[in-house]
N, C-alpha and C positions, 0 to 999 in steps of 0.2 A: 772566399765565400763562407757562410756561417752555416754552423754544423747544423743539418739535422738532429734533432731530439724528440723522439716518441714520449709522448706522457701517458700519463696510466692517473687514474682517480680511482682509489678506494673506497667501497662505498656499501661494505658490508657489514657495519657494526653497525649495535643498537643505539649504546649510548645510555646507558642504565642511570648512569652518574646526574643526571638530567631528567629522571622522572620523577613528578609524574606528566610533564610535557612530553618528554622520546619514551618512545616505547618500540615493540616490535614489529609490531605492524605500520610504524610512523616516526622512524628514529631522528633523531637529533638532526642527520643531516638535511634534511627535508623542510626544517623551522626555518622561518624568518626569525632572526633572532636581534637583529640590529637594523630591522628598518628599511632593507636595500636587497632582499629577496634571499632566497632559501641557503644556508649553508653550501650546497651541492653547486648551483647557480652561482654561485660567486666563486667557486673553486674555480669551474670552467670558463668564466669570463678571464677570469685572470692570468690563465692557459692561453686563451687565445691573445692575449695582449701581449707575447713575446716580440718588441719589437723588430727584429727582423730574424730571418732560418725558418727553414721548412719544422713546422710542430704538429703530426698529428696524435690528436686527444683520441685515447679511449677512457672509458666508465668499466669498470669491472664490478658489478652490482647485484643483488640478489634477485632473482628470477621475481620475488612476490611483490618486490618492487618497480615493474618494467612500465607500470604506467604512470609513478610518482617522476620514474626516469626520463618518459618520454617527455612529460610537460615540462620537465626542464631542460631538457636539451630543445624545448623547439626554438629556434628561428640561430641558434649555434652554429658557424662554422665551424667545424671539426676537423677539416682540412684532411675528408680521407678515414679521418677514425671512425670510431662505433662504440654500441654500447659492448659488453661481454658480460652474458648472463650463468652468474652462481646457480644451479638448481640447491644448492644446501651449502652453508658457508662453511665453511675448510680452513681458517683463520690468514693470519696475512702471507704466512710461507705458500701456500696454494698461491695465494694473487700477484706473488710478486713471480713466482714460477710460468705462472701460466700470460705475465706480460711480458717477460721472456721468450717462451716460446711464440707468440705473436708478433713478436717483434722480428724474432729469426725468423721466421715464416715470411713475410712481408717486406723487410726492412734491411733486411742482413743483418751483419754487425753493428747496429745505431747506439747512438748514447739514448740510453733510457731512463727517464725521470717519472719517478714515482712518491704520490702523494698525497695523502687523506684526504678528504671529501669534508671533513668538519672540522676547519681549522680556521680562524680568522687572520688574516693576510691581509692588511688594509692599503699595503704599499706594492701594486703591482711591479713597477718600475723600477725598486730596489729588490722584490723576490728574483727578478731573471736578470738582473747582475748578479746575485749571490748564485742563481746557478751558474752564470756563464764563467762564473770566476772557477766552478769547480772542475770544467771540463776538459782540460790539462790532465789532471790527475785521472782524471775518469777515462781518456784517450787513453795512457800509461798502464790500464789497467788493474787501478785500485776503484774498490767499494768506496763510494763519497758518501757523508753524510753531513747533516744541518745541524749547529748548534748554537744556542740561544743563550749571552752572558746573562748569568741570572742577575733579578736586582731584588729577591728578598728569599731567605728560604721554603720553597716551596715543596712540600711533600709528595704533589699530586703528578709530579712529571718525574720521569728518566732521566738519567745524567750521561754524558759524557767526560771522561776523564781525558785530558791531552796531554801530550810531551813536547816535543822538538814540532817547531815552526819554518817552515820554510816556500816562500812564494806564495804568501798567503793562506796557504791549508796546514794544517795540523796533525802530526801523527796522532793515533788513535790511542791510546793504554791501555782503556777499558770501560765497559759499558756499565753504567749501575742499575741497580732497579729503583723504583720509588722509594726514598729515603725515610724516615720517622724526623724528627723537629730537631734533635740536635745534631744526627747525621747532618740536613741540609744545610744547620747553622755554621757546620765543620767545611763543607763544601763551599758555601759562599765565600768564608774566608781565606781559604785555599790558592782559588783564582784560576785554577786549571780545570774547572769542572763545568760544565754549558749543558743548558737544557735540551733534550733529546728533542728535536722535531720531525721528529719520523716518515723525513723527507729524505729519498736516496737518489745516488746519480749513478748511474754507471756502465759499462758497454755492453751488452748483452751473451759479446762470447763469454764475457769474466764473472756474470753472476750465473751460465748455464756451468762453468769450471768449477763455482763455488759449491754450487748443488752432487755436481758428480762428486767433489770431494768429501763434504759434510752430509748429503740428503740423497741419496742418489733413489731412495725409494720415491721419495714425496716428489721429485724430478718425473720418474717415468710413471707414475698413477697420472700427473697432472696431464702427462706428454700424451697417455692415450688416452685420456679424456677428450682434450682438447686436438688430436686427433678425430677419433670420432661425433666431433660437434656437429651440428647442422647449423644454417643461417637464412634469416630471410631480409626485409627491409629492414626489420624492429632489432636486429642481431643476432646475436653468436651464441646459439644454448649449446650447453654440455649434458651428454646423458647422465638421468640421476644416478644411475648405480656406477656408475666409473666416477664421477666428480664425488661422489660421497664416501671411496676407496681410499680416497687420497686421503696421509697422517693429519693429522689438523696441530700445527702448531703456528707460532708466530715466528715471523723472520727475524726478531732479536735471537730468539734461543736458538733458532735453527742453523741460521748463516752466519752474522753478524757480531756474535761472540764467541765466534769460531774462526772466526777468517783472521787474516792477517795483512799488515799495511793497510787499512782503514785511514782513508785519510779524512777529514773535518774540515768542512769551512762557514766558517764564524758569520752565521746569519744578519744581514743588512737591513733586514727589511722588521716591521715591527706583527707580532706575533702573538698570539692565544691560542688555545687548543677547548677554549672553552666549553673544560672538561667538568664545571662544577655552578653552584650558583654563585659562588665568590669570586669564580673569572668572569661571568655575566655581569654580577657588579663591578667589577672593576672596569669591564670594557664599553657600560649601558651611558645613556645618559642621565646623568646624576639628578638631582634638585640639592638646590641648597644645603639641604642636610646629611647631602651624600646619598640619598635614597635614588635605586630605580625604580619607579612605581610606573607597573604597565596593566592596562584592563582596566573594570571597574572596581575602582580601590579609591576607599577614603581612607587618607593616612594621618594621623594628628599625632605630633609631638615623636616623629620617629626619626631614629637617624641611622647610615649608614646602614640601611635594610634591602633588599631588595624584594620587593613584594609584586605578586602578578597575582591577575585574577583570568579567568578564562568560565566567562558563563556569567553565574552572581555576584551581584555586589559581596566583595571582602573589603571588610572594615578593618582598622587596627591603632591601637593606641599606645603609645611609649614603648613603645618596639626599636633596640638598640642591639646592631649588629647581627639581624636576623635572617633567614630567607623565609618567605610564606608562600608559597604554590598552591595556586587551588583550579582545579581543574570541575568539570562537570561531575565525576564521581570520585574523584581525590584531593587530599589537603595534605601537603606536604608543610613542615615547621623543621626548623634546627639551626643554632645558631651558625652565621655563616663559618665560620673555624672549623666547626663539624660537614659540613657538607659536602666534604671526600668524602664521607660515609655513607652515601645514600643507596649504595651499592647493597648494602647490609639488609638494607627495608628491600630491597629486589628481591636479594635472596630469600628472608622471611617469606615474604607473600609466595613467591613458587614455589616452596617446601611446601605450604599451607594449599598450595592448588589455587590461588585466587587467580582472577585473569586482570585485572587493571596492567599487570606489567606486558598485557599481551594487546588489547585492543584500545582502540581510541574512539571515546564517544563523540564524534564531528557531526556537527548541523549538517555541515554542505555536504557530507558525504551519507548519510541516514535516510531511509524513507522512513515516514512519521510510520508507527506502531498501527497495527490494522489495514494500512495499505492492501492487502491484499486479501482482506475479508469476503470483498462483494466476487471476486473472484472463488474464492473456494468456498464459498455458500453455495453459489452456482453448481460450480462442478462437481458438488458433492450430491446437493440435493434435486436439483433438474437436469445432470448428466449421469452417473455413476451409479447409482443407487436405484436408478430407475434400468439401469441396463440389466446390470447384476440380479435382479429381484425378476428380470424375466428370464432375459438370454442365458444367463447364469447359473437358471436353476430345471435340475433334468427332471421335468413333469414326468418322464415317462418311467425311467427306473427307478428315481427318488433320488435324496442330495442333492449334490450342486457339479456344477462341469469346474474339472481341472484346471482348463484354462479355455481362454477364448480367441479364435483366431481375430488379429487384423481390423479383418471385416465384421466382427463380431458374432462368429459361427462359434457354435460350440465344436470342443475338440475332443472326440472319442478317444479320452487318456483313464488310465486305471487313475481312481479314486483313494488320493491319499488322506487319513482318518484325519491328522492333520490340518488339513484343507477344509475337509467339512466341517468342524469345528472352529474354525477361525472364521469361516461365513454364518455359522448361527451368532459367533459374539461380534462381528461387525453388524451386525443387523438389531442385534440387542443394543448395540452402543447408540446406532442410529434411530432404533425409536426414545432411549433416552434422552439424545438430543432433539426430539422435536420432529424427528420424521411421520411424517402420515403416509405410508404406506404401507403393505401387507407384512407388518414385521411379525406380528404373533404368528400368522402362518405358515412363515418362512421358517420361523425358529424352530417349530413342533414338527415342519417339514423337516429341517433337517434333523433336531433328535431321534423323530420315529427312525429315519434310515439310517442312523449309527448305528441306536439300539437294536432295532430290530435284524441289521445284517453283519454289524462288526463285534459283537461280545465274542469272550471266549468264556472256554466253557471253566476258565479260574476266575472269572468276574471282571477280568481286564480287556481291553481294547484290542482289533488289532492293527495292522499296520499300514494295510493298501486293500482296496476292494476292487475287481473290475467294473467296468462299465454297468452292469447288470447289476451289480448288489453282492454279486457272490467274491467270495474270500479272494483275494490273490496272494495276502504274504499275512498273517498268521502273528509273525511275530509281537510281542509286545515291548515298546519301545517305550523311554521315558521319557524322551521328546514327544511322540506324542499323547500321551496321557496327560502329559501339562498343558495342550492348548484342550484337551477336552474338559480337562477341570478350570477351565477358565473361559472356553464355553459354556460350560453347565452354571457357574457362578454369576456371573450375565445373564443369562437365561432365568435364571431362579429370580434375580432384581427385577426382572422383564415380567415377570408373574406367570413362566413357563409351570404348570404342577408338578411336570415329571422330573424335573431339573435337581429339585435338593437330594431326594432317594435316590437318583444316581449319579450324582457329587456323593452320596454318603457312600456308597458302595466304589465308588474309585477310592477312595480313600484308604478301604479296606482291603482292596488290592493292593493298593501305592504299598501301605505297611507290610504284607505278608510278601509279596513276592518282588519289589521292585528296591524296597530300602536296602543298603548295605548294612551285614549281617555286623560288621565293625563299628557300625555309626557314625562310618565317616559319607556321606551323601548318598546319592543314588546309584543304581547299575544301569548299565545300558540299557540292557532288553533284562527279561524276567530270567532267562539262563544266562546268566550273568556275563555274555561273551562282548568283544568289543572295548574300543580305547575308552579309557576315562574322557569324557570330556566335558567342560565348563558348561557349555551351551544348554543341554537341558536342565539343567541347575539353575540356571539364569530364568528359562520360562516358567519355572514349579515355581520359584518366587515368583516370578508375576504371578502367579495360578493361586496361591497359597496369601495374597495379599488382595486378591477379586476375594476372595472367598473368607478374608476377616472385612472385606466391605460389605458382604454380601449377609452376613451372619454377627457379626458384632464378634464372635469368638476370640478369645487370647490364644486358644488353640493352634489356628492356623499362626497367628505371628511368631510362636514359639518356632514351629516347623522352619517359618521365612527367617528366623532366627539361627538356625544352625546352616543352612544355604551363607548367610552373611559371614557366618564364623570361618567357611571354608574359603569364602571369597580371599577374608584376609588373610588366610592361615597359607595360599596356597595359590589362587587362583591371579591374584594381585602383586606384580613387581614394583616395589618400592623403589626402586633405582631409577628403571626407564617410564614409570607410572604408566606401564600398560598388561593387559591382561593376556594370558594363555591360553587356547583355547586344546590341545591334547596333553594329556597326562598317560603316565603307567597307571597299574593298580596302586602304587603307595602318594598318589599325586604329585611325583616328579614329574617335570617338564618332559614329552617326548625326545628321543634322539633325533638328530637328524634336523631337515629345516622344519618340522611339523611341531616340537619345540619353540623352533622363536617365531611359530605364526602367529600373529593378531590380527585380528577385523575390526576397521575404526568402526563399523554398524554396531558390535558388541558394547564397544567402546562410551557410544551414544546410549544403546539402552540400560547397561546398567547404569549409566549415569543416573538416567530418569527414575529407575527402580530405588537405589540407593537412598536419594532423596526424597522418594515417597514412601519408605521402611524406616530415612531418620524423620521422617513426621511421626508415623503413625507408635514408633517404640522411643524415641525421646534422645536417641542415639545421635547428637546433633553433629558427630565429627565425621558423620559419615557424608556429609556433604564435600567437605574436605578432599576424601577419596572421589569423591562424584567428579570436582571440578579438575581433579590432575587426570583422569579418566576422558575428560571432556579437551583440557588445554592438552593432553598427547595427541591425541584422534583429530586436531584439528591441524597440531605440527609437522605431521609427519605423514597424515593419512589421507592427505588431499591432494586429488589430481589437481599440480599447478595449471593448466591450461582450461581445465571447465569450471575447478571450486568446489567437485563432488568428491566425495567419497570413495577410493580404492576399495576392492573386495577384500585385499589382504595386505599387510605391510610385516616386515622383520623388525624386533622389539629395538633395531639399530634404524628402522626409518624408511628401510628399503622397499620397492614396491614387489611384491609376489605374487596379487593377480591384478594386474592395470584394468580388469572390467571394472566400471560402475554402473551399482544395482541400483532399483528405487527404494528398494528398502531401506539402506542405511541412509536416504538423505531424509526418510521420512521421522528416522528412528534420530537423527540431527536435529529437527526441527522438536522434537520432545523433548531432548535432552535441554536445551538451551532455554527451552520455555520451564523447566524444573529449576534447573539452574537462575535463572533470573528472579525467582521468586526466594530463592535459598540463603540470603543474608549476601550475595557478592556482589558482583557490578551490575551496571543495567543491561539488559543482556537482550532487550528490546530490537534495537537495530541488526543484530546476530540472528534473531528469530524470523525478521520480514526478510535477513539477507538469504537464509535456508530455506524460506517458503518459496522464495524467486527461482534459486537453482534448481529446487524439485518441478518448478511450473516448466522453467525454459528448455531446462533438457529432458523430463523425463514425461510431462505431460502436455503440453501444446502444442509439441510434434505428433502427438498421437491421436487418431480418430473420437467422436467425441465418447466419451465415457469409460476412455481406454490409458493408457499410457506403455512408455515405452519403457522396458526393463532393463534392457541391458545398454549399455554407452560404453564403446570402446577408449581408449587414453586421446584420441583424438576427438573427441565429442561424436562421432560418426555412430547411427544406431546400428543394433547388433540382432535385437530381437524379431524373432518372428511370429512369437504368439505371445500371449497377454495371462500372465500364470494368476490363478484366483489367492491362492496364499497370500499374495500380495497384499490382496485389499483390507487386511486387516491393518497394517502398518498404516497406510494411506486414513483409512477411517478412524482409529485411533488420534494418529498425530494431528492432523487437520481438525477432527473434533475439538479435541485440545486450544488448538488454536485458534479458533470461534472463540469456544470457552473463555480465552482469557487476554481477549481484544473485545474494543468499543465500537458499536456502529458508527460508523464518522458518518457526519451529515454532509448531502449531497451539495 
């Protein structure tokens, strides 16, 4: 009877080597690339063609790819297997551990065959006799692996070196890494040296032996991951914070040039890894002059090129030995000889923050720009705004209600100054855009009841009132004196009278009792108690950038100018491109986990600030920081299961508070609308895809003119009342995005 063999498909890399076609969100394995269906798809077809033995297929693939996965696996016998879903990739020594454990779990001791997802394999019938030739060895309890006699030197792949021959396999000697030109030219000639096909075979007590011997950590991170997995029809998830514990290397360095008795056998079948655009051309179909010309491409007088177009007509003329990639916002060129290199432009662009290496501009997968216009026209100006401007507002003691129950009752909560301020400048914003409702007396509504019940007697704000008007907390905070000066700046545009002379007079407070006495940013509160934190830094620039709109002054940019100096000096990690949000007094990082906290919502706004500070001061690199601000908070700070925004994430990725707020998906859709405009990609379909996610989860579940705040990690709502702070975020971003969409005709 013929053995069982469990397979395993890899299917966690990007595939950088291949952009600007793979990227991250749509890597390499996923392309048709030869005419006969996706990389991934052709791996699994050629799995299940093992002529006879029990073979079941698993996918070991990254969580954000579960729906790319699913279309390819449909109409698949699997025979038993499944997908196994990555929450965060852990390199190949995680995947081949955790098809190990799967295997013992299921299977007992089985031979186990493991093997990349983006490898062209055109000879099913000769790959499972080169494995079945290895499976002797692999019973015996040697590591198998695949090796490919070269036939020119090639830099781009791993070598194997071999010794003594016997029964067809080969002892092992030694593993190399990618060689330079006359390394490979030394290797070809050698005759002992075969290309690495990072195909293994082996039993699974022998590679769980190997691990205890060489890795026994990156073994048991994996083991209690994959211990506490769950699964449903779609597959096998791993919790993120256990799957993301595990060391991230690759099983060369790991296992594999550490082990010993390695046996080889000398690969039958014909093979590409096509790792570059000079394996595409080698393995496309030619014309005549050696060209593969794919898309709409006119080629004259070109040879041995391989040219694709993907969108516009590309042209080209006397083009010899080249690759040209042009995708809807990229153009790749280099001669093909060079085109191991492409690795180099990945790197470039994510140092730089650009996102091309992250998203893919797809027709079929886009809803056109403005799609959801007539939608939040609607809900803005004949739901929301008509709620807010009644129910919203407390006729009897003055200002506006805290927050609104449900059913749209107001809710007797102390009145934070905050609050009331962020609903005179949503109301200020809304009659600039065109609202015809009661906004001048809303706005005078709410100034008189700041003014008139929240001053202190140094000229500053304070910090909570109750229901009635009267004081509750006194302090003066510097968080909120930045939404009131940013109230009052809106207000003043709005053609409030009282608005400039008390913008003038917070100013004179902000100086005497709230600026730090060192000149390095703000204090807390006016007694200078309390952690350093970024956050109200973030809003005084907003505040201090309404109020060089509002007045034309260099003034205020100066002030928004030393906020930016801090950001970089301080507030900003260069490494994980994410921000901090508590300091000590000398602006170190807090101890403890309150150190590596970040908020991707932070994340988002100062993206949008950034780039509306490098408009206004000419400071053009500050976009740059905008888009690694933007491409962190999109990596690492999104619940995989809804696509919103975590409350908090560790500057390592991890999640620290799994609620999602509406704030930060609203504070998402500004960002990406700043960013789109900022010299990078088109960032168009990113914008209609943020305005969907703030609609499905956070407002269409909710009564009309209402939405829902809080969303647990399971999409399930959390909230019970409807917090007014809010609707500044909400009227801002959505303004915005009127702003800068077309009415499509009906």
């Amino acid at each position: 009877m013929t053995e069982r063999i469990v397979s395993f498909v890899m299917s966690g890399g990007v595939g950088s080597r291949l952009w600007p076609l793979s990227r991250e969100d749509n890597p390499k394995q996923f392309h048709d690339l030869s005419g006969d269906g996706s990389m991934l798809a052709k791996t699994l077809r050629r799995l299940t063609a093992r002529p006879e033995g029990e073979t079941p297929i698993f996918l070991i693939a990254s969580e954000r790819h579960a729906e790319r996965v699913r279309a390819d696996l449909a109409g698949l016998d699997l025979a038993g297997g499944g997908p196994l879903f990555e929450p965060t990739g852990r390199n190949t020594a995680a995947a081949v551990a955790l098809a190990t454990l799967r295997t013992l779990s299921e299977f007992g001791d089985s031979l186990v065959l493991v093997v990349p997802s983006d490898h062209e394999i055109s000879t099913a019938k000769q790959f499972w006799q080169s494995v079945e030739a290895g499976c002797a060895a692999a019973n015996a309890g040697r590591l198998v692996v695949f090796g490919i006699k070269p036939t020119q030197p090639e830099t781009g792949y791993g070598y194997i070196e071999v010794a003594a021959e016997s029964g067809g396999t080969f002892d092992v000697s030694r593993f190399v890494e990618k060689p330079d030109l006359a390394t490979a030219q030394n290797y070809l000639q050698a005759g002992t040296f075969y290309w690495n096909t990072g195909i293994f075979l082996f039993r699974a007590g022998a590679m769980r032996d190997a691990f205890a011997a060489f890795q026994p950590d990156i073994w048991q991170a994996t083991e209690a991951a994959y211990k506490a997995a769950t699964s449903d029809l779609s597959g096998l998830y791993m919790p993120l914070e256990l799957y993301a514990a595990i060391p991230s290397n690759s099983i060369d360095y790991a296992i594999m040039e550490r082990a010993k008795d390695i046996a080889m056998v000398p690969a039958g079948f014909r093979w590409n890894d096509l790792g570059s655009w000079q394996s595409l051309l080698d393995v496309g179909p030619a014309d005549d002059q050696g060209n593969v010309v794919i898309g709409d491409v006119v080629a004259i007088d070109c040879e041995n090129s391989y040219i694709r177009g993907e969108g516009r007509l590309l042209s080209a003329i006397g083009m010899k030995d080249v690759a040209i990639v042009s995708t809807s916002d990229a153009t790749f060129v280099a001669p093909v000889s060079h085109s191991q290199h492409v690795k180099k432009i990945v790197e470039q662009l994510e140092k730089s923050g650009r996102l091309e290496t992250r998203f893919t501009p797809a027709h079929d997968r886009v809803i056109e720009s403005g799609a959801w216009r007539r939608r939040v026209h609607h809900w803005l100006f004949q739901e929301t705004l008509p709620l807010w401007s009644t129910s919203g507002v407390d006729e009897r003691h003055g200002g506006f209600h805290e927050a609104l129950g449900l059913d749209a009752s107001p809710l007797m909560k102390p009145k934070r100054m905050r609050t009331m301020a962020r609903q005179v400048y949503a109301f200020a914003v809304a009659k600039a855009r065109g609202w015809d409702g009661p906004a001048d007396r809303l706005i005078s509504h709410g100034i008189d009841f700041m003014a008139g019940k929240g001053r202190t007697d140094k000229g500053g704000w304070v910090r909570t009132l109750n229901v009635d008007g009267s004081v509750a907390d006194a302090t003066e905070d510097a968080y909120d004196h930045s939404c009131v000066l940013l109230a009052l700046a809106h207000a003043h545009m709005s053609g409030n009278p009282d608005a400039l002379r008390l913008g003038e007079e917070t100013f004179a407070f902000l100086d005497a009792h709230l600026e730090d006495s060192r000149m390095t940013g703000f204090l807390e509160t006016s007694n200078g108690e309390g952690e350093r934190r970024s956050n109200p830094h973030m809003h005084l620039l907003e505040a201090f950038m309404a109020w060089h709109q509002a007045t034309g002054e260099r003034a205020h940019l100066r002030r928004a100018a030393r906020i930016i100096d801090l950001f970089r000096s301080h507030f900003f990690d260069p490494d994980s491109w994410t921000l901090g949000e508590y300091f000590d007094a000398e602006w170190k990082p807090s101890s403890g986990e309150k150190g590596s906290w970040t908020e991707p919502g932070h994340h988002f706004e100062w993206a949008s600030l950034l780039v509306d500070f490098a408009g206004r001061s000419g400071q053009a690199e500050l976009s740059g920081f905008a888009r690694k601000l933007y491409a962190s908070a999109i990596a690492n700070g999104l619940n995989r299961a809804t696509g919103l925004a975590y409350g908090a994430v560790s500057r390592q990725g991890l999640p620290l508070d799994l609620v999602s707020r509406s704030w930060p998906q609203a504070e998402a859709v500004k960002a990406a609308i700043a960013l789109d405009g900022s010299g990078g990609p088109n960032l168009k379909p990113e914008i209609e895809a943020r305005v969907g996610r703030l609609f499905r989860w956070h407002i269409d579940p909710a009564p009309l003119g209402l939405w829902i705040d809080r969303i647990d990690e399971r999409g399930r709502p959390l909230a019970s009342d409807v917090p007014a702070s809010i609707f500044y975020h909400l009227v801002c971003a959505l303004t915005q995005y009127l702003d800068g969409t077309v009415e499509r005709e009906s």
